[in-house]
TORGU-344107 format. One record per atom (N, C-alpha, C): residue in three letters; x negated, y negated, z. Coordinates in steps of 0.1 Angstrom, whole numbers, padded with zeros to 4 digits, always signed. Atoms other than C-alpha are relative to their C-alpha. Layout:
BEGIN
ALAXYZ...
END
This chain:
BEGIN
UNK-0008+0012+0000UNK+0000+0000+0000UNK-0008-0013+0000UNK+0008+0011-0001UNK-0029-0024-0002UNK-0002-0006-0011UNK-0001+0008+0012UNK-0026-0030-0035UNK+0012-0010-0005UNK-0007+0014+0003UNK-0015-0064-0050UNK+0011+0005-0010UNK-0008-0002+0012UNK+0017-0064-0073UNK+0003+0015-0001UNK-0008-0016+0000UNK+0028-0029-0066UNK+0011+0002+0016UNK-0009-0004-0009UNK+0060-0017-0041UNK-0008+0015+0006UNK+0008-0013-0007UNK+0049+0014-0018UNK-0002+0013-0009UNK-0007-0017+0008UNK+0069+0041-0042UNK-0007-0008-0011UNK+0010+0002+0013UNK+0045+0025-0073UNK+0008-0008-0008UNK-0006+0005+0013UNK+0074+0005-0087UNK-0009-0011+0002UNK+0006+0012+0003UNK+0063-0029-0101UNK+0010-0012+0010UNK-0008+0007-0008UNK+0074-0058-0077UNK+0001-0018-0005UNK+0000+0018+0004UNK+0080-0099-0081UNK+0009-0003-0014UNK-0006+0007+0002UNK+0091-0122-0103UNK-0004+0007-0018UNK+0009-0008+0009UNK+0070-0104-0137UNK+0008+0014-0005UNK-0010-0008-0003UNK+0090-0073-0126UNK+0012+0005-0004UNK-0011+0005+0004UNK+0118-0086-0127UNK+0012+0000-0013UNK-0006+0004+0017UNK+0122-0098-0161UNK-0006+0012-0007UNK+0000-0011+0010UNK+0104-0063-0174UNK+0012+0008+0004UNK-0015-0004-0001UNK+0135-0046-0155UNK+0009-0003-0007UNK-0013+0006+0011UNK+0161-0068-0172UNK-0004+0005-0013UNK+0008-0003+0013UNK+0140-0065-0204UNK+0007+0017-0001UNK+0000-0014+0001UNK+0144-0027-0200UNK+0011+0005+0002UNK-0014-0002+0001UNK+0180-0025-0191UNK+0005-0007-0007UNK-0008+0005+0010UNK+0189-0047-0218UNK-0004+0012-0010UNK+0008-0010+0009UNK+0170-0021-0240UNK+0010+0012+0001UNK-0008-0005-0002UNK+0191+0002-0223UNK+0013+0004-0008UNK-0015+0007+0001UNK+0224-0010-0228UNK+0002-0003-0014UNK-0001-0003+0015UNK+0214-0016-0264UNK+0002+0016-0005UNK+0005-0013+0006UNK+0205+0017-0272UNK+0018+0011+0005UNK-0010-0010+0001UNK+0237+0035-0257UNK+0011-0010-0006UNK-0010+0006+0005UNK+0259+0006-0275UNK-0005+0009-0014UNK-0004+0000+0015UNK+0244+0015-0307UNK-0001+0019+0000UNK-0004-0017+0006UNK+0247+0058-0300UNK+0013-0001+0001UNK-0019-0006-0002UNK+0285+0051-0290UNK+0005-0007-0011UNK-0003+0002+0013UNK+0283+0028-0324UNK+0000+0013-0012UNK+0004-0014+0004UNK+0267+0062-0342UNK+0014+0006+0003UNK-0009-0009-0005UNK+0291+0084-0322UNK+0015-0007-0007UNK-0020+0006+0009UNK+0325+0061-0337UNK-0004-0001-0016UNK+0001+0000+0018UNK+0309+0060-0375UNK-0001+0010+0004UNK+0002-0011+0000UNK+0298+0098-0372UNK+0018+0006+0000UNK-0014-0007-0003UNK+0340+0102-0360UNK+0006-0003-0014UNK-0010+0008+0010UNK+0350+0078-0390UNK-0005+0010-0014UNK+0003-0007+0011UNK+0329+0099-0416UNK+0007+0015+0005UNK-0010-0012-0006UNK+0344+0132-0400UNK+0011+0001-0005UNK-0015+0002-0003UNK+0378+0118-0400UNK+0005-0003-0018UNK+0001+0001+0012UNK+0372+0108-0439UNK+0000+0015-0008UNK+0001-0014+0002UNK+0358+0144-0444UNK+0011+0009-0002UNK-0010-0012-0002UNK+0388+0159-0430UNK+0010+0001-0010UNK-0013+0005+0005UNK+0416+0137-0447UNK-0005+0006-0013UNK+0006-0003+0015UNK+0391+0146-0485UNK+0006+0014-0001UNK-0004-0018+0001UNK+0397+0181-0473UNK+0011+0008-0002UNK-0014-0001-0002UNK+0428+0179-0465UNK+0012+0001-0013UNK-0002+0005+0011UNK+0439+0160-0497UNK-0005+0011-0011UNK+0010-0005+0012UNK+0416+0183-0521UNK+0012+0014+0005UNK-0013-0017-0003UNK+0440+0218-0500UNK+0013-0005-0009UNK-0021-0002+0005UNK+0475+0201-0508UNK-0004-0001-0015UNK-0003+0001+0014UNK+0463+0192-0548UNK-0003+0018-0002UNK+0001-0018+0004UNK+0448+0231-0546UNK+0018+0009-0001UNK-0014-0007-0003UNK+0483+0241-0532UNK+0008-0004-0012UNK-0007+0005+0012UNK+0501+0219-0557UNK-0006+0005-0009UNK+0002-0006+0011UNK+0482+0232-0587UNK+0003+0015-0003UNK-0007-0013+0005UNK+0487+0267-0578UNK+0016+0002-0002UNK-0013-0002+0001UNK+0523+0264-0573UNK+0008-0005-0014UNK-0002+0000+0010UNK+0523+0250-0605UNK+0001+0010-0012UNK+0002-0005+0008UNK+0505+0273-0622UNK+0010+0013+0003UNK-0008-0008+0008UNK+0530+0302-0613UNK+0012-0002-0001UNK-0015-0001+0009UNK+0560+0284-0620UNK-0001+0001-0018UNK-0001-0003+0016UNK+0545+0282-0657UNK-0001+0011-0002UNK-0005-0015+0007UNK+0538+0320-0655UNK+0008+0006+0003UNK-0014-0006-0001UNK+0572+0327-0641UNK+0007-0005-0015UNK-0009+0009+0017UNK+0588+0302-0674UNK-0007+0011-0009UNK+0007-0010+0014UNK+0563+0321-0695UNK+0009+0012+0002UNK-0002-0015+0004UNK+0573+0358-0686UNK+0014-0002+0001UNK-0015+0001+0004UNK+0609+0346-0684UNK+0004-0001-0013UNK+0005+0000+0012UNK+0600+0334-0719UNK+0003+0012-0007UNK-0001-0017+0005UNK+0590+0369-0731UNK+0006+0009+0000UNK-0013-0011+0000UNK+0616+0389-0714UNK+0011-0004-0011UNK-0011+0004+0008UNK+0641+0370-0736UNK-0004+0002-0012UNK+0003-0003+0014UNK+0622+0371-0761UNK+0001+0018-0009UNK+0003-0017+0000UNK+0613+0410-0760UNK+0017+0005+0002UNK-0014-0005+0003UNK+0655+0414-0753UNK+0006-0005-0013UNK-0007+0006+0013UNK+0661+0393-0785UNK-0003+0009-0011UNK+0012-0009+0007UNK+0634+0416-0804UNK+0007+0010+0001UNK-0010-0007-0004UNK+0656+0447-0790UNK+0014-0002-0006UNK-0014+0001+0008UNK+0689+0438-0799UNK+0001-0002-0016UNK-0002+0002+0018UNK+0679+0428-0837UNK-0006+0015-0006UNK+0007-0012+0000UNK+0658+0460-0836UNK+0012+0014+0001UNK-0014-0010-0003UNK+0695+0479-0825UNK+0005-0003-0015UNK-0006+0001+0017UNK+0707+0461-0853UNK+0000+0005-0009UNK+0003+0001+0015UNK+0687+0465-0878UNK+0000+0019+0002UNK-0003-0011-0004UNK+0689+0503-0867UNK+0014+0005-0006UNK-0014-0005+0006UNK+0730+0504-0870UNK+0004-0004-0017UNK-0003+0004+0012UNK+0727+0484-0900UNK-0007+0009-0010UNK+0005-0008+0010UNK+0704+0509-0920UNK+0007+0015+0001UNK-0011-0014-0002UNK+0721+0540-0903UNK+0014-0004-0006UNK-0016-0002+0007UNK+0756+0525-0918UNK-0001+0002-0012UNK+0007-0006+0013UNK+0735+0521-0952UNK+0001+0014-0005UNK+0006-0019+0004UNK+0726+0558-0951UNK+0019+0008-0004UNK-0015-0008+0003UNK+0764+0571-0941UNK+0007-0005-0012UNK-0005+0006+0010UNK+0776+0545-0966UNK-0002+0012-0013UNK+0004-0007+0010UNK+0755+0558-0989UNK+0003+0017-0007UNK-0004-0018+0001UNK+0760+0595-0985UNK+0013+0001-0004UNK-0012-0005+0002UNK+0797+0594-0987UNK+0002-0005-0013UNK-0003+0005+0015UNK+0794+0573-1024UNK-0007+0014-0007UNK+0004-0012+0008UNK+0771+0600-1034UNK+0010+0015+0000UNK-0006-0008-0001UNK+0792+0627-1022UNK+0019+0002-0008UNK-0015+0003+0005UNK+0827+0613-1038UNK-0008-0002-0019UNK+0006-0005+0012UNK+0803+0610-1072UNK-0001+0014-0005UNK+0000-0013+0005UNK+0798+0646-1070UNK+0011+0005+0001
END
């Protein structure tokens, strides 16, 4: 304790002291303003992140739900189509089978 400008426990003492204290809790007090600055932009990019994420799922959602209402229209499409196809296909069936009977019974009243 015989030494000049020192407290017993080694801190620094007086008026010199003083102002490196303040100095040093101003230093402080900066430093956790600008991590709880950090800590609220780090939440704002996050919170950006999420909404992107978010935004980028519902157009994914929306696109697929698009895409199978066009392949439901499509194969609804085709079924009609493939029953249209069918029915002219019966047709054209009774219409060459009546041909033939037609035919047979002219030939048969010839003979």
């Amino acid at each position: 304790p015989g030494k000049k400008g020192k407290c017993p426990n080694g801190n620094a003492k007086g008026r010199g002291a003083e102002k490196v204290r303040d100095e040093f809790d101003g230093i402080l007090v900066q430093r956790k303003r600008e991590r709880e600055e950090e800590k609220a932009a780090q939440a704002a990019r996050d919170e950006a992140a999420r909404r992107r994420d978010h935004r980028a799922e519902v157009r994914e959602e929306r696109e697929m739900a698009q895409m199978e209402s066009n392949a439901k229209r499509e194969d609804e499409r085709l079924q009609l189509l493939k029953s249209e196809f069918e029915h002219r296909a019966k047709m054209e069936v009774a219409r060459l089978e009546a041909e033939k009977v037609e035919s047979e019974r002219r030939h048969h009243r010839v003979l």
